[in-house]
C-alpha positions as CSV (number, residue, x, y, z in Angstrom):
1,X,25.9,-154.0,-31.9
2,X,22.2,-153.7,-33.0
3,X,20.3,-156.4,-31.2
4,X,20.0,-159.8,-33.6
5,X,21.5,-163.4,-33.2
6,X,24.6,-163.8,-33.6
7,X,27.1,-166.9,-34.3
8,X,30.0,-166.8,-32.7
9,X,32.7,-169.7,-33.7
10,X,35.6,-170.0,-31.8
11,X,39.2,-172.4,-33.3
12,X,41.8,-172.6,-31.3
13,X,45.6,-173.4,-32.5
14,X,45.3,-176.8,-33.0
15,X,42.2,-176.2,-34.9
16,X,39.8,-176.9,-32.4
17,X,36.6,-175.2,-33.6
18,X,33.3,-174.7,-31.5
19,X,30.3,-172.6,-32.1
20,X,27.7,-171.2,-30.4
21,X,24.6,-168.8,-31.3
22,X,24.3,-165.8,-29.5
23,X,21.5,-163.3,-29.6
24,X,21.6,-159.9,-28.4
25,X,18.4,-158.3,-27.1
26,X,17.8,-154.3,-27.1
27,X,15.5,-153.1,-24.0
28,X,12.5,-150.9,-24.7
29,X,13.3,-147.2,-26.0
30,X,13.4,-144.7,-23.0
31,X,10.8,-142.4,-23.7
32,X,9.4,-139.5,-21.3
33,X,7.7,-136.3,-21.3
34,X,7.9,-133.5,-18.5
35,X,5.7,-130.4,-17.7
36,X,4.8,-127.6,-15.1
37,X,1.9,-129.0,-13.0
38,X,1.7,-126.3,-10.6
39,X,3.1,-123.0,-10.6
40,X,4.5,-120.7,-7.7
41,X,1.6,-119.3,-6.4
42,X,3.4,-116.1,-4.3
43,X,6.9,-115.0,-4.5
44,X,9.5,-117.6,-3.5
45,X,7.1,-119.7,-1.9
46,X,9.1,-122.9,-3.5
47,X,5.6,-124.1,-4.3
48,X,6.2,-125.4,-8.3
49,X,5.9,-128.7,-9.5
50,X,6.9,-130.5,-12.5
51,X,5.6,-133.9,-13.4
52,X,7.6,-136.2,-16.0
53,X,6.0,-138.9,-18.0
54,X,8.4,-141.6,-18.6
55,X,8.0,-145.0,-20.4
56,X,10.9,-147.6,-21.7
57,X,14.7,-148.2,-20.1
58,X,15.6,-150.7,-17.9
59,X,15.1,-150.7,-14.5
60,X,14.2,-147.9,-11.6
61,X,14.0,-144.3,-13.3
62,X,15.5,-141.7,-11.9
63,X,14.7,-138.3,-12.4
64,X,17.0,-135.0,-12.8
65,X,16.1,-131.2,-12.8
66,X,19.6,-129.9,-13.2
67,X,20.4,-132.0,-16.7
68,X,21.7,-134.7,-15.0
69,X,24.2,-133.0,-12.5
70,X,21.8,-134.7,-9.5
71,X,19.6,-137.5,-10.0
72,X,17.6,-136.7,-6.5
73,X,14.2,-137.9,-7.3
74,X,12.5,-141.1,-8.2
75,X,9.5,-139.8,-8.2
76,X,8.3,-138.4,-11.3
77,X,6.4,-135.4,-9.7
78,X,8.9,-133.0,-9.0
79,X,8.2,-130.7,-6.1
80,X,9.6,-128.0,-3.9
81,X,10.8,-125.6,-7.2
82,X,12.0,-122.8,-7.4
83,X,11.6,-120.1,-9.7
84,X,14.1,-120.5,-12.9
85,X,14.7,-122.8,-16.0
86,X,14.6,-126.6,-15.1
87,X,16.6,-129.0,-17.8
88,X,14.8,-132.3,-17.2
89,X,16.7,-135.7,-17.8
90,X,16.0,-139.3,-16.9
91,X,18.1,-142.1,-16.1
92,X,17.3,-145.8,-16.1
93,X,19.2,-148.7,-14.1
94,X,21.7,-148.9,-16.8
95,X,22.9,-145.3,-16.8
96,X,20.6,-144.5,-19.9
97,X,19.8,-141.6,-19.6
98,X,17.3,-139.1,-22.0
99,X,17.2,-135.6,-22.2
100,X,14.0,-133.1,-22.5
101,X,14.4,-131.3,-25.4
102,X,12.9,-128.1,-24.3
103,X,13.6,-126.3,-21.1
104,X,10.7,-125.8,-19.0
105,X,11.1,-122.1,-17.3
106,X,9.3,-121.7,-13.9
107,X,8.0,-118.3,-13.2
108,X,8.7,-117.0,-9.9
109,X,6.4,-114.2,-9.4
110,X,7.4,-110.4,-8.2
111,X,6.9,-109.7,-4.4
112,X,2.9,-108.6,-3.8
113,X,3.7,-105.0,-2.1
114,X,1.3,-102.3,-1.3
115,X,1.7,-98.3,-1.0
116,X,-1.1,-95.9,-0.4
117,X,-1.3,-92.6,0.8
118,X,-3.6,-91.1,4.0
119,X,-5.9,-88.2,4.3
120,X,-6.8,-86.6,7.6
121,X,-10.1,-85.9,8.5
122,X,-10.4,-82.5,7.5
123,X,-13.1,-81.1,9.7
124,X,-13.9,-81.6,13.7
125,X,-17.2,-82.8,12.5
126,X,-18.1,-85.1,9.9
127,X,-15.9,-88.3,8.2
128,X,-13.8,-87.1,5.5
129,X,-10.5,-89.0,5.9
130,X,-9.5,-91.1,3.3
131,X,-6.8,-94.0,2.3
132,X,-5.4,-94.8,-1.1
133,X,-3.7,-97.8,-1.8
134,X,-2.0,-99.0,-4.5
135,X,-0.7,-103.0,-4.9
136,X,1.9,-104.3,-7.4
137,X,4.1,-107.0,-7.8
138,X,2.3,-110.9,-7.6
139,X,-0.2,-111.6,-9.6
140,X,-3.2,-109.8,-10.7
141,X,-5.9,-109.1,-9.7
142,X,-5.8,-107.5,-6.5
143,X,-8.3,-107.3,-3.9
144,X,-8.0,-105.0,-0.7
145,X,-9.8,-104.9,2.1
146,X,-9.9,-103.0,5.7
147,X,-11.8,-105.5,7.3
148,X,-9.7,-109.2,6.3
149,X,-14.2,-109.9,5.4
150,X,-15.1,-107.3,3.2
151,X,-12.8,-107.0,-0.2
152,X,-13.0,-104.9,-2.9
153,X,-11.5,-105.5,-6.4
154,X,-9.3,-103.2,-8.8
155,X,-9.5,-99.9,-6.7
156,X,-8.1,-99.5,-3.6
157,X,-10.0,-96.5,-2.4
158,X,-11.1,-96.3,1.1
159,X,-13.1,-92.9,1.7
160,X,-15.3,-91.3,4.2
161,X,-13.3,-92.6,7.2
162,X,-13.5,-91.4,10.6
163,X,-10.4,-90.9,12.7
164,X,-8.5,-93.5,14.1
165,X,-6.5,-96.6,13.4
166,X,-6.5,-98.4,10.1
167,X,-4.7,-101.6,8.1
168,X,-5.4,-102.2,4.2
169,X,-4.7,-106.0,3.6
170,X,-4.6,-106.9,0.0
171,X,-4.4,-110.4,-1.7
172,X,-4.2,-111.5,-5.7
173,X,-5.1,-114.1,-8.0
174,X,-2.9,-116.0,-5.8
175,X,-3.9,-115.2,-2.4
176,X,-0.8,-113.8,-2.2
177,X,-1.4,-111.5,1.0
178,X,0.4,-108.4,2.2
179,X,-0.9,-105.8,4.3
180,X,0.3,-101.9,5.5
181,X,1.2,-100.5,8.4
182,X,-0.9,-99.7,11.0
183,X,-2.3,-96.0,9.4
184,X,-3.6,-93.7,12.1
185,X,-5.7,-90.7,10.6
186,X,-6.1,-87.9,13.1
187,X,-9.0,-85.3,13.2
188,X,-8.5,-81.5,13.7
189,X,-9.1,-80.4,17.0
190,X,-12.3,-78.1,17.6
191,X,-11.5,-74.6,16.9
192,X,-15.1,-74.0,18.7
193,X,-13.9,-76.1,21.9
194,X,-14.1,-74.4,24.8
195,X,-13.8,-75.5,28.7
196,X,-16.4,-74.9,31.8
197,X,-15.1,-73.3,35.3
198,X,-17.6,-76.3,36.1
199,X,-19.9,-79.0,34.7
200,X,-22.1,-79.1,37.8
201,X,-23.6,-76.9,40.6
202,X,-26.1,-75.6,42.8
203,X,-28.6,-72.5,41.4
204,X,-27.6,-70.2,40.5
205,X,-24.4,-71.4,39.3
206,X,-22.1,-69.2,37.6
207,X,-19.7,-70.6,34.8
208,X,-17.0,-68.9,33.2
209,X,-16.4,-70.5,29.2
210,X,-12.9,-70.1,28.0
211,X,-12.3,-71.0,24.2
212,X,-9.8,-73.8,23.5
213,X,-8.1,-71.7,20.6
214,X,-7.7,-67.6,21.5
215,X,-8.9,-64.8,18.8
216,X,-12.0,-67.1,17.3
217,X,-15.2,-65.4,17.4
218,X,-17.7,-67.6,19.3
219,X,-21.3,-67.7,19.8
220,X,-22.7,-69.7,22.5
221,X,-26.4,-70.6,22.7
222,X,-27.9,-72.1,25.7
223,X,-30.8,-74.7,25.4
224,X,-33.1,-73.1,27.4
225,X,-33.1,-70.2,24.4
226,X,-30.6,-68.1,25.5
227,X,-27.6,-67.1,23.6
228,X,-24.9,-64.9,23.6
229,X,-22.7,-64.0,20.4
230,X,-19.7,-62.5,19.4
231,X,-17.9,-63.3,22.3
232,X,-13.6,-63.5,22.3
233,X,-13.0,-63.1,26.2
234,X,-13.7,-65.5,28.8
235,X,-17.4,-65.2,28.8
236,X,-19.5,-66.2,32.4
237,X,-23.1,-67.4,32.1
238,X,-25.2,-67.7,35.4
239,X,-27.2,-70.5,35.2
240,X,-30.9,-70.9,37.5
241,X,-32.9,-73.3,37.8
242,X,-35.9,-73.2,39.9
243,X,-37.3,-76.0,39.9
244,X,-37.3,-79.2,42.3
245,X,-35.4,-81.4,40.2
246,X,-32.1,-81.3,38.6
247,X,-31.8,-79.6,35.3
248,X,-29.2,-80.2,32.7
249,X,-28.2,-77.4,30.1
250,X,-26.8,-77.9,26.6
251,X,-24.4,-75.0,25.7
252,X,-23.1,-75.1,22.3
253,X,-20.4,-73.0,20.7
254,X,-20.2,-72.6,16.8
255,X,-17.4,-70.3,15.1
256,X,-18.5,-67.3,13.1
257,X,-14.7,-67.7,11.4
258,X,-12.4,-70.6,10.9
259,X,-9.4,-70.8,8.9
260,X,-10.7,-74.3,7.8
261,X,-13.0,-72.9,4.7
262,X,-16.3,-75.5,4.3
263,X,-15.8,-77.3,8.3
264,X,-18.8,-76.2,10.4
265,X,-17.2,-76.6,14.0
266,X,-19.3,-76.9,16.7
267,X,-18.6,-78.2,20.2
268,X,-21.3,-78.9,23.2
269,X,-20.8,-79.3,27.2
270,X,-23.3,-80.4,29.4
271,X,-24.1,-78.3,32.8
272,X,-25.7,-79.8,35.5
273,X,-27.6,-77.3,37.6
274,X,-29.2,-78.8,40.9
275,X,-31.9,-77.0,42.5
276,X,-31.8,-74.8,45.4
277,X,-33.5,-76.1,48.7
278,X,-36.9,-74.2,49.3
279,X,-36.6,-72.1,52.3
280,X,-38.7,-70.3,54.3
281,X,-39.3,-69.1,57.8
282,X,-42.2,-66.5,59.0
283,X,-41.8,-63.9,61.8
284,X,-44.4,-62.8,64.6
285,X,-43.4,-58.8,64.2
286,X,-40.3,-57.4,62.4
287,X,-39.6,-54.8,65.2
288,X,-40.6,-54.4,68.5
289,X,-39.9,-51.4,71.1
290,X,-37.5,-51.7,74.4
291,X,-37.4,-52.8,76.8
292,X,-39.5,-55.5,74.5
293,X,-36.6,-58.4,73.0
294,X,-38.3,-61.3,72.2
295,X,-37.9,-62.3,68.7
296,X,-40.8,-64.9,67.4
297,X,-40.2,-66.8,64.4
298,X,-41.5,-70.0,62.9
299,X,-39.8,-72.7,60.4
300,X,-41.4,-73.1,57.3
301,X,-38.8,-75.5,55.5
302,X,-39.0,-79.0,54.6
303,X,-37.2,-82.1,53.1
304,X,-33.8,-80.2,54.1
305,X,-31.0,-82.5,56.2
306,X,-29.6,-79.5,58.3
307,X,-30.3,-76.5,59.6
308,X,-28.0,-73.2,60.8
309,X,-29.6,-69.9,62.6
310,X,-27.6,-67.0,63.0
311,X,-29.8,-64.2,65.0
312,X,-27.2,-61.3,64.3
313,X,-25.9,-60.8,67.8
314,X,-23.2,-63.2,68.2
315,X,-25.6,-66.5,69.0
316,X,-26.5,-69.6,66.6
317,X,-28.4,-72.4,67.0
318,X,-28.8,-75.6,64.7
319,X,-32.2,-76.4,66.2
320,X,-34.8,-77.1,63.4
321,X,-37.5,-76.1,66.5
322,X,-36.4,-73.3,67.7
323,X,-38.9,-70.3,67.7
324,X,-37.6,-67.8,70.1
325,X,-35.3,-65.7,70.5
326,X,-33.8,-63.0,73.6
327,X,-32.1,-60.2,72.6
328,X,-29.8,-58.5,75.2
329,X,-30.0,-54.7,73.9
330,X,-31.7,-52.8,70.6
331,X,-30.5,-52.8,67.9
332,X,-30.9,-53.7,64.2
333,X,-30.8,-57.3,63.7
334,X,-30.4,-59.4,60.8
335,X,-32.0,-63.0,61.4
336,X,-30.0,-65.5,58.9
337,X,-31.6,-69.1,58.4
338,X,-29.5,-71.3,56.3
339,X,-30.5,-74.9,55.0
340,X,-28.4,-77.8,53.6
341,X,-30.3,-80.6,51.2
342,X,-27.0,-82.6,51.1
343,X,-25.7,-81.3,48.1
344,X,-27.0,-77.7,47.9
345,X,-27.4,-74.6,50.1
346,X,-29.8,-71.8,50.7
347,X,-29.9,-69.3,53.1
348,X,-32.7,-66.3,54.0
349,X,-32.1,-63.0,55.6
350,X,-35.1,-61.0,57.4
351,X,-34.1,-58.3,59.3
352,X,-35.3,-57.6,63.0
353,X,-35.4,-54.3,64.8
354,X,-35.2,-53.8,68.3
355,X,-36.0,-49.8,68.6
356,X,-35.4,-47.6,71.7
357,X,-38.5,-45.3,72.8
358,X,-38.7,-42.8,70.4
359,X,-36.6,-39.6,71.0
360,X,-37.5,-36.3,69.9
361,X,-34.9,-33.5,70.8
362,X,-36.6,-30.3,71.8
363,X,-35.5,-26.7,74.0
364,X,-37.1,-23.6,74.2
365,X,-34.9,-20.6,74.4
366,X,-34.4,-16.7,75.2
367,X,-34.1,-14.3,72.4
368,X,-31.4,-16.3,69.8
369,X,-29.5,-12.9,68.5
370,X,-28.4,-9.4,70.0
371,X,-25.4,-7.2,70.2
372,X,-22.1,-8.6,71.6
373,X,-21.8,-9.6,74.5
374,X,-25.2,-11.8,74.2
375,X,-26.6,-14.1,76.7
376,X,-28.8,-16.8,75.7
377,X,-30.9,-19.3,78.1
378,X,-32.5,-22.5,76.9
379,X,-33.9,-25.4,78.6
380,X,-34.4,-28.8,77.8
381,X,-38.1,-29.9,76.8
382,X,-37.5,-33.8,75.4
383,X,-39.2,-36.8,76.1
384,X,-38.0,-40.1,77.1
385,X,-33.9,-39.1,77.2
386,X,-31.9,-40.2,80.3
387,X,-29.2,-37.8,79.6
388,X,-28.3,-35.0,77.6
389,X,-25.4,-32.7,76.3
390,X,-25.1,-28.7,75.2
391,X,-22.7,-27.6,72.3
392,X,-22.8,-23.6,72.4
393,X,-20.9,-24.2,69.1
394,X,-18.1,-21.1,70.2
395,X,-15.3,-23.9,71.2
396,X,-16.3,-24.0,75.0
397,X,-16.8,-26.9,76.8
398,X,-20.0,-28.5,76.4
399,X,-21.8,-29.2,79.1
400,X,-23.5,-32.4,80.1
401,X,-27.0,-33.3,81.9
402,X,-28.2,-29.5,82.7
403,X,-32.2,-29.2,82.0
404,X,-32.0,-25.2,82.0
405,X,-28.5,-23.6,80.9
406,X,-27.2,-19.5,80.0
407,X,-24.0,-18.9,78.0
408,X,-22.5,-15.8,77.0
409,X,-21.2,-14.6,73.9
410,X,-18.9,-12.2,74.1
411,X,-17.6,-12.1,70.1
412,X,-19.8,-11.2,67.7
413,X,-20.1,-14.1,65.0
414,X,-23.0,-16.7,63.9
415,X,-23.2,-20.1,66.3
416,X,-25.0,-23.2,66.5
417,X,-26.5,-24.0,69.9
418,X,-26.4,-27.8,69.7
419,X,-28.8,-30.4,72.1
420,X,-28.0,-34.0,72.2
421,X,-30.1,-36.1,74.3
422,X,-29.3,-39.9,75.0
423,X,-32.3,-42.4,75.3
424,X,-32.7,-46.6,75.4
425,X,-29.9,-48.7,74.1
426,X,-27.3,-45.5,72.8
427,X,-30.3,-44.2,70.8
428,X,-30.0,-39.9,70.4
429,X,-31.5,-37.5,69.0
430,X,-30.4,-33.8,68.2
431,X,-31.7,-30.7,67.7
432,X,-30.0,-27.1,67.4
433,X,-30.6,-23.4,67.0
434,X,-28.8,-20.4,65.6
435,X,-27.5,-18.1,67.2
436,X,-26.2,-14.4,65.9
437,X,-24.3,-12.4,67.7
438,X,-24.0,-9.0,65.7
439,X,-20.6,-6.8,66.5
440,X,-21.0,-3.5,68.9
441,X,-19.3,-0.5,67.1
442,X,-16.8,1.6,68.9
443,X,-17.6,5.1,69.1
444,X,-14.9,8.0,69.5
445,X,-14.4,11.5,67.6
446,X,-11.7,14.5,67.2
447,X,-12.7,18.4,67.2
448,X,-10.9,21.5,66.2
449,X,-10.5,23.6,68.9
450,X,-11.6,23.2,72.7
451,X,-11.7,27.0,73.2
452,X,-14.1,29.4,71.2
453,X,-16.5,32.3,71.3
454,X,-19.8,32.1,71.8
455,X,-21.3,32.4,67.7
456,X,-18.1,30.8,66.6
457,X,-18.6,26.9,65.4
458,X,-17.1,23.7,66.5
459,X,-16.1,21.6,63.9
460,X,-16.3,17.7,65.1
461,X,-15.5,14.2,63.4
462,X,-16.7,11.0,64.1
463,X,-13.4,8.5,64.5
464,X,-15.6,5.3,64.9
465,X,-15.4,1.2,64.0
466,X,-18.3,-0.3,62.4
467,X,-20.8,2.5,62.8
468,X,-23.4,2.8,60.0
469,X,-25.0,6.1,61.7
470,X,-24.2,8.7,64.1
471,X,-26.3,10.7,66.8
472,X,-24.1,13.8,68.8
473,X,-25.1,15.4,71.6
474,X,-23.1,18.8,71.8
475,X,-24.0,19.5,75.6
476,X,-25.9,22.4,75.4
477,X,-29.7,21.2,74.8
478,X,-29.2,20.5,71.0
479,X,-28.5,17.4,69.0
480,X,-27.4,16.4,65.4
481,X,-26.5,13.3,63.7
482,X,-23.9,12.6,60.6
483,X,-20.2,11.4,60.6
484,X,-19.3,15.2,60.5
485,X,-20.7,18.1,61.9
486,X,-20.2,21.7,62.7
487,X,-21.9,23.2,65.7
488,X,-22.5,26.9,66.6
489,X,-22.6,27.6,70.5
490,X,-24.7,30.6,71.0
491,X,-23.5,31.5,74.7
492,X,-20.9,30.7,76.6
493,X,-19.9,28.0,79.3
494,X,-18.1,24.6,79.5
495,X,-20.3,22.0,77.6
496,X,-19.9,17.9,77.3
497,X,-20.0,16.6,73.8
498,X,-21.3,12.5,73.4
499,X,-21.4,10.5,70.2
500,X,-23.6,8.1,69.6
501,X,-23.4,5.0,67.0
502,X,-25.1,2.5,65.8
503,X,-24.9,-0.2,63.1
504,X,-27.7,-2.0,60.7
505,X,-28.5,-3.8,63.7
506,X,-29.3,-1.2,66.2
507,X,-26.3,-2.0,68.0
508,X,-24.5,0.9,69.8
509,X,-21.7,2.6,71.9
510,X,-21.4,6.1,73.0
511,X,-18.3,8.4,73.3
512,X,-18.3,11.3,75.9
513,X,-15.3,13.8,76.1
514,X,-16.3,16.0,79.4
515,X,-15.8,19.7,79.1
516,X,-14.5,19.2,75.8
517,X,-15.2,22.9,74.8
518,X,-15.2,26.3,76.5
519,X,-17.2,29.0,74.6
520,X,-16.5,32.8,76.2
521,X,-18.3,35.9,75.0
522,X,-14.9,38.0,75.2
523,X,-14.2,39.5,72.1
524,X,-10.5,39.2,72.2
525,X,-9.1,37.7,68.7
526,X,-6.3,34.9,69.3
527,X,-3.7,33.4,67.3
528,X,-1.9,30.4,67.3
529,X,2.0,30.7,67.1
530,X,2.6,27.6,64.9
531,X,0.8,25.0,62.4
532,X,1.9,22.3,60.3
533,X,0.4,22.7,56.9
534,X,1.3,18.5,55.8
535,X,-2.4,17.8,54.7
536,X,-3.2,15.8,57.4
537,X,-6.4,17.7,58.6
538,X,-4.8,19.0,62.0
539,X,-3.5,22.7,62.1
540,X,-2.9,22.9,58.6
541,X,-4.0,26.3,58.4
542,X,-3.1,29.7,60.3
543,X,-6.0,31.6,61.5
544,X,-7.4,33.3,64.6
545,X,-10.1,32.2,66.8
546,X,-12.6,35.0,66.9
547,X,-15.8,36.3,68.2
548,X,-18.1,39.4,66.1
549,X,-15.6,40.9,64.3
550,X,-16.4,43.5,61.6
551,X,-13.9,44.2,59.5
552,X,-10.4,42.5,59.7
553,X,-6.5,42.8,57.6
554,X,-3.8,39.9,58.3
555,X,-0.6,40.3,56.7
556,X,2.5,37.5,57.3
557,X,5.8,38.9,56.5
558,X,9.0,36.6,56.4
559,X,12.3,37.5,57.5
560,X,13.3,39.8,54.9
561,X,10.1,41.8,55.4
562,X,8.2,40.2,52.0
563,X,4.6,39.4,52.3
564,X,3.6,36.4,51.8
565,X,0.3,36.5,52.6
566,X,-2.6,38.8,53.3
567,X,-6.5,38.9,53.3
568,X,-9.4,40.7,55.0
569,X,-11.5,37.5,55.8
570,X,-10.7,36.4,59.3
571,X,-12.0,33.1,58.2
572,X,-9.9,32.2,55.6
573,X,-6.1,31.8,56.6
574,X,-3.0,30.8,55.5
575,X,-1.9,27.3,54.2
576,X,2.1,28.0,54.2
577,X,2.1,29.1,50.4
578,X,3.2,31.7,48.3
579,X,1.9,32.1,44.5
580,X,0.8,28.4,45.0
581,X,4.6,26.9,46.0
582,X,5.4,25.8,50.0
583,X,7.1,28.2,51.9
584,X,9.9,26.9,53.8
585,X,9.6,26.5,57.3
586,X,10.9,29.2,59.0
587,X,9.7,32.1,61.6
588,X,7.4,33.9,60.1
589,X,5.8,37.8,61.6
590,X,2.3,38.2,61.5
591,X,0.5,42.0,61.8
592,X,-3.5,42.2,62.5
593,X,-6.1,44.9,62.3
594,X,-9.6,43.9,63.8
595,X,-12.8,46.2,64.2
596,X,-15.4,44.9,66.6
597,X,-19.1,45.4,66.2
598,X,-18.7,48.2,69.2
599,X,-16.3,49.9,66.7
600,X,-13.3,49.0,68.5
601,X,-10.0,48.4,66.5
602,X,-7.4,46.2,68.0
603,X,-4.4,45.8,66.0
604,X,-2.4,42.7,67.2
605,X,1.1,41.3,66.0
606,X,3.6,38.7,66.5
607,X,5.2,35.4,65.4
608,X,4.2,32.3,64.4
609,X,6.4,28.9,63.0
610,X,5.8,26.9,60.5
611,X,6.2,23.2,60.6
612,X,6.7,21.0,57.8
């Protein structure tokens, strides 16, 4: 009923009637508005707020986001929202209710992420890592940062980074934040690294460098200028420093080559080289003679904490003072100092020579060469030798602590006659002389007959060892020389013959055959009554032995009566051939005709054998 006044008459059965006015009243329109008074800020952060404006109804208003499913709220700001669409509706104390026409749609916005992508350093040296990131989702812009201070709008680019550890944080409009991971760039490791056999050391200090990676060509250079290149191997650098203080070195190694195009890789190490301790110590003499042993020596060194001597014959001392010392025979000596600072060592060598008396070997001797056997003297004519030896160098015994010796040599051959004397402390000295001993020929010789007449001649040969000349002496007052050598005895007798030789060195021997020929004046003509023509120079050939004979015939017959030989010089003979062929041997007759100078023919015959 529209709100008016309104009469309301009322008759009951009888007819009773009553009336009464009535007016009916109509409360004030419900009217409200609604809208978004804060937005969500960051995904589902429940953060939205609507506020509704709301006038007229009756009552306590109550408020409803759902279209009037839930009436939670009497407050007219709405909080705690959601993203989605909100129907808005209010409701007074009577149950009126009105609805918002128009939905009101809260945006939730997308999650705020971040990617990004790293870069490694690229080189040992230098700060060439980089990060990329790359936000979406929430609400533009975006700011990044690395630092949570220092932010950086639209790009995140994050270059010329160092290794190590890094977090891009990033925040919008909003301040929405989200951040990465924890992003760890890494740097390549030095292709020039290289280790030290040691950082630190007492002069001069030898360290070996070995490169980190194998096969890389390396130069190192040293800060005190030096350098040394192209080095693959281990390479071992002595270090010296000679100064009082400790000196550090810079070495630095630098790659010729490195897969890595545009990185120059270098790498350093730091050597410590402390300073030897200055040492020094002076000496009185640096030999002296025995029986003299007194070493004298003074210390030089300073600012050192310890001191070692070492005088080269088994004793030491540590004493800083000392300035003596005895030694107990000769000898060469090496007199060691070493010094300790506390942290380095040095040590100094000086050598020290206890000398015997001097020694100087010396003999005089007979004549050193002859013919064998040889005899040869010598006596001892040194100075300050207690004892002595003699080495006759032939394989005898030598013999020991004779002043005046003789020795025989009874084979010819070239030896060394050896003196050894024996002075202070083991000390000896030597001296020798050579000997030659030349070889003695033999002498002997063979003749042709023993038996001849006086005119004939004696043929002899010399059958001798190591002769180089010859010297005979034929017995009867006359002498001739030459390896062979006929002889004509002029009257007769019973004579000794004697050879003489001799070699290049006048060394001799003599041969004596007694009454080795017979020479008669008869002059009887004799024949053998065999020879053995074989060529080897004895009775070869059958022929008389003769005195002055005139005129002579030989004719051999053999056994059938054919002549096989003849001639008419007594001197010639025959050689067991006929017509130049051998004739067997056989018996053979023989038939001679001789006229003497007195004109007295003998004619002679008989047999004779021949040998082969």
């Amino acid at each position: 009923m529209p709100a008016t006044q309104y009469v309301l008459n009322v008759t009951d059965k009888n007819g009773c009637f009553a009336e009464d006015v009535i007016t009916l009243t109509q409360p004030e329109k419900l009217v409200y508005s609604a809208e978004l008074t804060r937005k969500i800020a960051c995904h589902n952060d429940g953060g939205a707020e609507i506020t509704v404006s709301a006038s007229g109804g009756t009552g306590e208003l109550r408020y409803s986001v759902d279209g009037g499913l839930t009436y939670p709220s009497a407050d007219s700001v709405i909080t705690g929202l959601q993203g989605g669409h909100y129907k808005i509706k209010v409701r007074d104390a009577n149950g009126c209710t009105q609805k918002y026409t128009d939905d009101i749609n809260v945006v939730n916005p997308e999650v705020l992420m971040v990617d990004y992508e790293s870069y490694d350093v690229i080189c040992h040296e230098g700060n060439t890592g980089k990060i990329v990131a790359t936000a979406s989702g929430g609400t533009k812009p975006y700011f990044y940062s690395l630092d949570s201070v220092n932010w950086q709008q639209v790009t995140g680019l994050f270059d010329n980074l160092s290794d190590g550890a890094y977090v891009v944080k990033v925040h919008d409009q909003n301040d929405c934040v989200v951040q990465t991971d924890e992003i760890n760039l890494k740097r390549p490791n030095s292709v020039a690294g290289f280790s030290v056999s040691a950082s630190s050391g007492c002069s001069p200090l030898s360290v070996v460098f070995t490169q980190d990676y194998q096969g890389l060509i390396s130069n190192y250079e040293i800060s005190n200028g030096d350098k040394i290149f192209d080095r693959v191997a281990p390479t071992e650098y002595t270090f010296v420093n000679e100064g009082t203080e400790p000196e550090i070195f810079k070495v630095t190694s630098s790659v010729l080559y490195t897969a890595r195009v545009g990185c120059d890789d270098t790498s350093s190490v730091l050597i410590t080289v402390y300073p030897k301790p200055k040492i020094d110590f002076r000496m009185g003499f640096d030999s002296i003679v025995w029986p003299e042993s007194t070493a004298n020596f003074v210390n030089m060194t300073k600012g050192v904490q310890s001191v070692h001597w070492d005088f080269g014959d088994g004793t030491t001392s540590d004493d800083p003072e000392v300035s003596t010392h005895e030694y107990s025979s000769c000898g060469n000596y090496n007199i060691v100092l070493s010094v300790d600072d506390g942290r380095c060592t040095n040590t100094l060598i000086k050598p020290f020579v206890v000398a015997p008396r001097p020694l100087a070997a010396t003999f005089s001797s007979s004549k050193l060469y002859g013919c064998q056997p040889w005899d040869v003297s010598a006596k001892n004519e040194s100075k300050n030798s207690d004892s002595c030896k003699w080495d006759f160098g032939d394989g005898s015994d030598p013999v020991y602590n004779l002043s005046e010796v003789t020795h025989s040599y009874p084979d010819a051959g070239d030896y060394v006659l050896t003196l050894t004397i024996y002075g202070d402390c083991g000390s000896q000295a030597v001296t020798t002389k050579q000997i030659n001993v030349f070889s003695k020929p033999e002498a002997g010789f063979e003749q042709n007959l023993d038996t001849l007449y006086s005119g004939q001649y004696l043929k002899l040969e010399a059958d001798a060892v190591s002769a180089d000349s010859y010297k005979w002496n034929f017995g009867d007052g006359t002498f001739g020389e030459g390896r062979t050598i006929d002889h004509r005895y002029e009257f007769e007798g019973t004579f000794n013959v004697s050879l003489t030789v001799f070699t290049a060195n006048s060394c001799s021997d003599t041969a004596t055959t007694h009454s080795a020929v017979t020479v008669i004046n008869s002059p009887i003509v004799l024949y053998p009554n065999a020879f053995s023509p074989d060529g080897d120079g004895k009775n070869d050939v059958f022929k008389p032995i003769h005195g002055d004979v005139a005129k002579f015939k030989l004719v051999i017959l053999n056994r059938r009566g054919v002549i096989v030989f003849q001639t008419t010089n007594i001197d010639e003979g025959w050689d067991g051939t006929r017509n130049g062929r051998p004739c067997p041997p056989d018996m053979y007759v023989w038939k001679a005709m001789s006229v003497l100078r007195d004109k007295q023919t003998i004619h002679q015959k008989g047999n004779i054998y021949l040998f082969r």
